[in-house]
C-alpha positions in Angstrom: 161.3 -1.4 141.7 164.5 -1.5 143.8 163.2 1.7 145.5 160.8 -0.1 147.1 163.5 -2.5 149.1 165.2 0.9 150.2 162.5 1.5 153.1 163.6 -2.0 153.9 162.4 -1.7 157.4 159.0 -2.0 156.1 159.0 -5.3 154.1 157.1 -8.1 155.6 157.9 -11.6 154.4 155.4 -14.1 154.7 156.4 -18.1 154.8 155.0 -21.3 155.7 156.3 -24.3 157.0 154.9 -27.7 155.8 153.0 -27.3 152.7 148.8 -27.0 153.3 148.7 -30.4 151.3 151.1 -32.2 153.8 149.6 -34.6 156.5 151.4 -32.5 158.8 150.2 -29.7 161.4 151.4 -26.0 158.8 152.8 -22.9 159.9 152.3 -19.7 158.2 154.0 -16.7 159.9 155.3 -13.4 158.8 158.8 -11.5 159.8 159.2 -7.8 158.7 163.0 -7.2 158.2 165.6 -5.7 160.5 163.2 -6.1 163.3 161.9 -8.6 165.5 158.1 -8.0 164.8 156.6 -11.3 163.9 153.2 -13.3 164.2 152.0 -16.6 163.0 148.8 -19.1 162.5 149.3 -23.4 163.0 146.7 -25.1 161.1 146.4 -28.0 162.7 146.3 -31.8 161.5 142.7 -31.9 162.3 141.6 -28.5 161.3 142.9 -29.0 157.8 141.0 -32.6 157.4 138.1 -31.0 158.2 138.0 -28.2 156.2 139.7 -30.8 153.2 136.4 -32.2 153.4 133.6 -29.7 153.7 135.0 -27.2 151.7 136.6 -29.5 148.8 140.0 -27.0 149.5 142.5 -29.9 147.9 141.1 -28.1 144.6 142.2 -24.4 146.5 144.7 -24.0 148.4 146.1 -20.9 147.5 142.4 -19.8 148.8 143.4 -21.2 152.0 146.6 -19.8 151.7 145.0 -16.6 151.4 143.0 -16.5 154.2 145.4 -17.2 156.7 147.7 -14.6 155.6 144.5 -11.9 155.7 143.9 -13.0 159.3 147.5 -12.4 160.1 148.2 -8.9 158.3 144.7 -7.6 158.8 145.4 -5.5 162.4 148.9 -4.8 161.1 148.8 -2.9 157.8 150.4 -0.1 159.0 153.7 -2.1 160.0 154.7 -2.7 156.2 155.0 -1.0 152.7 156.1 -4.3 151.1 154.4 -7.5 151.4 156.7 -10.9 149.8 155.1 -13.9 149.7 156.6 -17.4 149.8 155.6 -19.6 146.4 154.2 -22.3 148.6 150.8 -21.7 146.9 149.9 -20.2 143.1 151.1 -16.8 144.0 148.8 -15.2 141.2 145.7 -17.1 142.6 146.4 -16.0 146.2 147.1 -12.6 145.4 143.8 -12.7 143.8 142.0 -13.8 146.8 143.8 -11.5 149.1 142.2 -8.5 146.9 139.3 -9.9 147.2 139.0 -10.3 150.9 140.8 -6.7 151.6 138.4 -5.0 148.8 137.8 -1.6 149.2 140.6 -1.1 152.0 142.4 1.9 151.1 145.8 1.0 153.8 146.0 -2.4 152.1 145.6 -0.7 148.3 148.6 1.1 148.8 150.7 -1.9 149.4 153.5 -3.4 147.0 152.8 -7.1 147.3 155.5 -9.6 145.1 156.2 -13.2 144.8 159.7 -14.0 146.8 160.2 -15.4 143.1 160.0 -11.3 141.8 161.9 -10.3 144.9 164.9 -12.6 143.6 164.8 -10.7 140.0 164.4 -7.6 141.5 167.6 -7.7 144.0 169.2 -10.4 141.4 169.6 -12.8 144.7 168.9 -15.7 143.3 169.7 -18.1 146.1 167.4 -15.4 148.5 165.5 -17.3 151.1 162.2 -15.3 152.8 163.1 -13.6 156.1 160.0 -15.7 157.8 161.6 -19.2 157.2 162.5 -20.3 160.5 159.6 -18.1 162.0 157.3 -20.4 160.5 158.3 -23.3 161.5 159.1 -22.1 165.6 154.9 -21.6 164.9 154.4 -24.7 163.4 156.8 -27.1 166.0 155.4 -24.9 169.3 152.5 -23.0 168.9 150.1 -25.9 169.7 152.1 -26.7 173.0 150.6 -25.6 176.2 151.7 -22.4 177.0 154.7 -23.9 179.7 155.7 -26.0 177.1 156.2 -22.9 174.5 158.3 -20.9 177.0 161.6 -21.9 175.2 163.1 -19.8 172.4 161.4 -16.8 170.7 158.1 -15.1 172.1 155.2 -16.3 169.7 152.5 -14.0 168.3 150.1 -16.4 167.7 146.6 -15.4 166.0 143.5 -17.9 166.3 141.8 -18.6 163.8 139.3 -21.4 164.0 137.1 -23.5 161.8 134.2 -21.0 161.2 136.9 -17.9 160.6 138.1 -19.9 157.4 134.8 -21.1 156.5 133.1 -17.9 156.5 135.7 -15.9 154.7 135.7 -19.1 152.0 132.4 -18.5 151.7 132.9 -15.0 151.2 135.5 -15.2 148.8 132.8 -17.3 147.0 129.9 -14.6 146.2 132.5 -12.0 145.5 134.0 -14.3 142.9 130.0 -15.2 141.6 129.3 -11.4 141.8 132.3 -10.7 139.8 131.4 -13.5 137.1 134.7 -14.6 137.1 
């Protein structure tokens, strides 16, 4: 497994900033390391009501969880071997759901994808802190802002997502799983 860290231009770490259960607007951005390639998603206050109450998600949020990290990664599979992902959410559950939603992708079946929890084992770092932490939260304090607000700091990648992007792969995250019987 520590062959897999050697290429270690090629791991992407993915993090969020303010938990999905938090009253708070959430940032969920990824970093890959030694480089300063980096994009993220705010789910706003208001966004995360809503979808609290039409879609019941206080009962899912690693399924949230795993739908903003497949609208982020989705146009860049190619820029990472390694995918780590922060425990913020069941990392088993949204691992699930990210399989689901990438089925029958060939680029993303050939990725290594761990819990920062195995990456900590694995280098025997235990104190190891995802390379996305402070990225996630420049997306969470600024990416809202009006663009001449946002100018300070870091360049921000930011992907939309709205409303009916998270519904609709939800809901498709649904039939696979009723398809499945699972």
């Amino acid at each position: 497994m520590q062959s897999d860290f050697n290429d270690i231009e090629k791991v992407m770490h993915i993090d969020t900033s303010c938990k999905l259960y938090e009253k708070k607007n959430t940032g969920i951005a990824y970093r890959i390391t030694k480089s300063n390639i980096h994009k993220g998603i705010v789910l706003s206050k208001k966004l995360k009501k809503e979808l609290e109450r039409d879609l019941n998600v206080q009962e899912d949020y690693a399924r949230m969880y795993a739908i903003a990290i497949y609208f982020l990664i989705k146009e860049d599979l190619d820029q990472f071997s390694v995918l780590v992902i922060c425990g913020d959410e069941n990392f088993n559950y949204t691992k699930r759901y990210l399989d689901l939603l990438f089925e029958n992708n060939s680029e993303y079946s050939k990725k290594k994808i761990y819990s920062i929890y195995e990456l900590r084992k694995i280098t025997g770092k235990d104190k190891l802190k995802s390379f996305a932490d402070n990225i996630s939260r420049s997306y969470r304090k600024r990416a809202l802002k009006t663009l001449r607000k946002r100018q300070e700091g870091k360049n921000l990648n930011i992907v939309k997502i709205s409303y009916k992007d998270i519904n609709n792969k939800w809901k498709e995250i649904e039939e696979k799983i009723n398809v499945s019987g699972e």
